[in-house]
Steps between C-alpha positions, in 0.01 A plus 500: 500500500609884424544757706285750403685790671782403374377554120332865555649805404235728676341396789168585694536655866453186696769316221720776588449508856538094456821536331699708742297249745377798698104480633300768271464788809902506501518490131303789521713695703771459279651752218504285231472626180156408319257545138230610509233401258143662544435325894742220444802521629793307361858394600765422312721185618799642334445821711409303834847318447716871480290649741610225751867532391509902566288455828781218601781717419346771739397285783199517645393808352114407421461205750695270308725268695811379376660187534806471711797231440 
């Protein structure tokens, strides 16, 4: 079986908020950059992906936690 977040490009809100395994009120809280379309709101992974790699370069600028060795 696929993984169907692993084959989207743009995700929904909850995808999103799945992806950077956050629960949707915390995604919410969060900067991330987003499309808007009409009322739908869109995410795209590619975007998710650099958005974590800035935020983990920062620290824990936006509530993100970084790993540590």
């Amino acid at each position: 079986m696929e993984n169907h977040h692993s084959q989207e490009i743009v995700l929904t809100r909850r995808e999103a908020a799945d992806y950077l395994r956050v629960c949707l009120s915390s995604f919410d809280k969060l900067d991330v950059p987003r499309i808007q379309v009409r009322r739908k709101v869109l995410f795209r992974r590619e975007t998710l992906d650099q958005w974590l790699a800035e935020n983990e370069a920062v620290g824990n600028r936006q509530g993100v936690m970084h790993e540590h060795p």
